[in-house]
VMD Tcl script that draws the C-alpha trace (Angstrom):
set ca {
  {21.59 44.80 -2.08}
  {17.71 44.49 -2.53}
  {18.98 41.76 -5.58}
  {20.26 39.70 -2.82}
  {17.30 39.95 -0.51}
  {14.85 39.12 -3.14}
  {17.19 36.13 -4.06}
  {17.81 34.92 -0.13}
  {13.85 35.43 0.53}
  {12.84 33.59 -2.58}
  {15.52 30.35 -1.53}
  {13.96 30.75 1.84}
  {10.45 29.98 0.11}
  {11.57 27.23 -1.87}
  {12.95 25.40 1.42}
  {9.67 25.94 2.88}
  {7.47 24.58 0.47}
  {9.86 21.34 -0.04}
  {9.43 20.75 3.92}
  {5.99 20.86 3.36}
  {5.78 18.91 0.54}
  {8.15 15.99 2.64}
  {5.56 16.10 5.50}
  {2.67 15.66 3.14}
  {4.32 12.97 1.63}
  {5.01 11.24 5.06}
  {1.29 11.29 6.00}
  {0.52 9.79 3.02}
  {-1.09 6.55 2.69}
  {0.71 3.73 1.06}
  {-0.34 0.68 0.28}
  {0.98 -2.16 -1.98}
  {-0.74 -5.28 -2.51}
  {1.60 -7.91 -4.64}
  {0.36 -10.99 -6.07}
  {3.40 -13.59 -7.44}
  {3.44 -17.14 -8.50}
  {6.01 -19.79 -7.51}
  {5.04 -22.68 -9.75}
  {1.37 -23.60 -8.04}
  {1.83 -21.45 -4.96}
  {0.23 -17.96 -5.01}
  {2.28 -15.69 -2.79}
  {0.46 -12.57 -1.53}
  {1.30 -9.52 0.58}
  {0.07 -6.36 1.26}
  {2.56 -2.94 3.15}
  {0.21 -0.40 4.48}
  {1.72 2.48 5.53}
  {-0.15 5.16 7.37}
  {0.25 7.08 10.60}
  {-2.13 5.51 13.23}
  {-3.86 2.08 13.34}
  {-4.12 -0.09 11.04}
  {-6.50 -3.25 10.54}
  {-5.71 -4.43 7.04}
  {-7.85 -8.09 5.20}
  {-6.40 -9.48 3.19}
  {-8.35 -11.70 0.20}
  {-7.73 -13.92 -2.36}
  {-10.19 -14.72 -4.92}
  {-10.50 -16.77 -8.17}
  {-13.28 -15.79 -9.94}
  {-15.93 -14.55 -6.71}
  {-14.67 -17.48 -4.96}
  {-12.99 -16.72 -1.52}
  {-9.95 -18.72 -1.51}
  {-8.04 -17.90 1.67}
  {-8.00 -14.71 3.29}
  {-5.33 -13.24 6.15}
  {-5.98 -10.19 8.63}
  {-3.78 -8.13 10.74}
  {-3.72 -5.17 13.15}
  {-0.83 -2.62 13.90}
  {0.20 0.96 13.91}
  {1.60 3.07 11.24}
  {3.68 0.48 9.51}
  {2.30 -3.39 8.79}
  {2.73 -5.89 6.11}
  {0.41 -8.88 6.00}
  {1.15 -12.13 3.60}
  {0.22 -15.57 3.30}
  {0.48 -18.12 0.45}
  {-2.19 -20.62 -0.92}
  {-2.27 -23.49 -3.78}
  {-2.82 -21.78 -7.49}
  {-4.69 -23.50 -10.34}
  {-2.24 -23.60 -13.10}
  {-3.89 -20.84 -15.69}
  {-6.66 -19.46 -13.02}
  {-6.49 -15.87 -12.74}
  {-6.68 -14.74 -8.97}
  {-7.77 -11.42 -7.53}
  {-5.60 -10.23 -4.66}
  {-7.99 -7.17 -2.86}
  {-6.88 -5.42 0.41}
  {-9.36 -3.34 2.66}
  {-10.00 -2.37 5.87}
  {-8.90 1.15 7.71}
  {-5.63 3.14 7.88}
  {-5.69 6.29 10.06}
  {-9.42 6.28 10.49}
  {-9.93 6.41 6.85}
  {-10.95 3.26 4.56}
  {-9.32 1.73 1.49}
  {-9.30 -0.99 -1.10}
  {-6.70 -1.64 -3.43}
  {-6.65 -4.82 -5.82}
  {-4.01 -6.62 -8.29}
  {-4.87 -9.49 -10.52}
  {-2.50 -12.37 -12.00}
  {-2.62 -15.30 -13.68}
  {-0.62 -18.61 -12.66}
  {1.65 -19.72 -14.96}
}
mol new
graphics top color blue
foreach p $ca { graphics top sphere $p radius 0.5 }
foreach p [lrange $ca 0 end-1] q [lrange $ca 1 end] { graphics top cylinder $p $q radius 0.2 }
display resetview
């Protein structure tokens, strides 16, 4: 009898800490900033995902040159994009900043076109 208490109470601990774990994980920020190539057309997009507002910039740079930047504002969920003409062989610098939930970020990817 005390087996199967220790058993149920120890299942009933493992349950708990995986709902805990799943609500961390939904808090969590996510953001993904992807930088492809279409022949001479740099595509760029960024998903934040964070509960509460979001203002998100979003740059593109060759070299420390600004080449064309795209902003947007939302709540909890909001991908920005926007395309521009690539240098064949440049390598561009896709950065995206601003706040999610209060708190600030900046996350960057790099790529080359072909």
């Amino acid at each position: 009898m005390k087996k199967r208490v220790f058993v149920l109470f120890l299942a009933l601990v493992m349950v708990f800490g995986l709902c805990i774990n799943a609500m961390a994980a939904a808090r969590a920020t996510r953001i993904s900033p992807k930088l492809s190539f279409n022949g001479k057309t740099a595509n760029c997009s960024v998903t934040v995902v964070k509960t509460g507002k979001l203002d998100v910039t979003l740059e593109l740079r060759n070299g420390s040159e600004l080449v064309d930047s795209w902003n947007e504002t939302g709540t909890n969920y909001l991908t920005v994009s926007g395309s521009h003409a690539a240098v064949s062989g440049a390598t561009y610098t896709l950065t995206a900043h601003g706040t999610a939930g209060g708190s600030s970020f900046k996350e960057s990817v790099t790529g080359t076109c072909p």
